[in-house]
C-alpha positions in Angstrom: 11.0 -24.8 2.9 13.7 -23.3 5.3 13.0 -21.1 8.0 14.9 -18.0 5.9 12.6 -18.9 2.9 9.6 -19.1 4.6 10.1 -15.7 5.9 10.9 -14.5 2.8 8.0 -15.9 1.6 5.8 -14.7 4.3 7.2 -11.1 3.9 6.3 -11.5 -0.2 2.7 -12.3 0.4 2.4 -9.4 3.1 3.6 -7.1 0.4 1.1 -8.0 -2.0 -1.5 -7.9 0.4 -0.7 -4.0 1.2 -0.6 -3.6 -2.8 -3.7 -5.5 -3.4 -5.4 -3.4 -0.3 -4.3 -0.2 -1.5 -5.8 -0.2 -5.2 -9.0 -0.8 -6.9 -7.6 -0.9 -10.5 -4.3 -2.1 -12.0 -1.9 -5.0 -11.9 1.1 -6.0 -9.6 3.5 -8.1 -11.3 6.3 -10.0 -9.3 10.5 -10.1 -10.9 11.7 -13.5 -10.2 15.4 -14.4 -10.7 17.0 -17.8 -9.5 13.9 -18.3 -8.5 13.4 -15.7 -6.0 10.7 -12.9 -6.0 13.9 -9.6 -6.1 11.3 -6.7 -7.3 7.4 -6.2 -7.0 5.8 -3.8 -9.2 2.3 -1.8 -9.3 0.6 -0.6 -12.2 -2.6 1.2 -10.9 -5.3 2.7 -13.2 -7.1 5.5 -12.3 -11.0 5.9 -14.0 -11.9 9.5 -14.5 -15.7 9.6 -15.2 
């Protein structure tokens, strides 16, 4: 993996982290073209009671 890739990379996962941090109910889904994550998306649910 190059050094641009891996930072790419790196900055990816750090996104998802925040996401994943930041919700307790939902789905993120990751847009991939030429094989490269372009667009992350969150769904998050919230449960009324």
């Amino acid at each position: 993996m190059s050094q641009n890739n891996r930072q790419s990379f790196e900055e990816v996962v750090e996104h998802i982290r925040a996401m994943l941090e930041s919700m307790r109910y939902g789905s993120i889904t990751l847009v991939v073209q030429d094989g490269k994550v372009i667009q992350l998306e969150k769904n998050e649910k919230v449960r009324i009671k």
